[in-house]
Each structure stands twice: as C-alpha cells, then as structure tokens.
C-alpha positions, 0 to 999 in steps of 0.5 A, a space after each residue: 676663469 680667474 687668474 689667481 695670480 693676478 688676483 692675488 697681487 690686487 689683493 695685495 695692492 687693496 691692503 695695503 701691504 708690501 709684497 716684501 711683507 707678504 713673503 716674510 709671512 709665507 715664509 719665501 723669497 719676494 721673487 718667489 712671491 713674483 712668480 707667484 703673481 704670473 700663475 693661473 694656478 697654485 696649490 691649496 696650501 699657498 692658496 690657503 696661507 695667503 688667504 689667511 695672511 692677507 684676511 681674504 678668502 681666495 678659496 670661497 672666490 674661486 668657489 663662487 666662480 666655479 658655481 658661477 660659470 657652471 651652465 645653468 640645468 633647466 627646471 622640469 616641469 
C-alpha cells in the first residue's frame, strides 16, 4: 500500500518546488504540510489540491494501485 504522504513529499522533490511554495498554494502553514508527509492517509479534497498544485495525479496513482493489488479472478472456461 502506498504511503501517500511520502509519496507526496517525492513528488515535491521531482518538481522542483519548495515545500514553503506548495504551502502558500494549499493555503496552510509549512508545518502542516510536514505533517502531511508523515500520513498514510489524507482526505480527497487535500488529495485533489496537491495534485492539482503539483500537475500530478495522486488520484489516478493510488487507483492504479488498488486495480493492482486486487487478487487476480480466474477465467471460466
């Protein structure tokens, strides 16, 4: 399972941004934003702002997991 947190804290890192920059944008305090970093979870609508702040789709990611890790059905035949 990814740890959306750290998962958001790369993609920081691969852009190229600040996280003081990624916190003006949310709006929140940068210590929030570390704190953020520490979740396994976050609700939809932070999910849905960073990836719109960042131009990556945190939603799509964690969907391709899930379609990922679901046990594979067998054909009938």
């Amino acid at each position: 399972m990814i740890e959306i947190g750290k998962r958001i804290k790369e993609v920081i890192a691969e852009k190229k941004v600040t996280v003081t920059w990624v916190a003006t944008q949310v709006p929140c305090e940068r210590t929030n934003l570390y704190n953020v970093f520490k979740r396994r979870d976050i609700s939809m609508s932070l999910l849905w702002k960073l990836s719109d702040i960042l131009d990556y789709n945190f939603i799509q990611e964690l969907a391709n997991q899930y379609e990922n890790s679901k046990p594979k059905k067998k054909s009938k035949k």
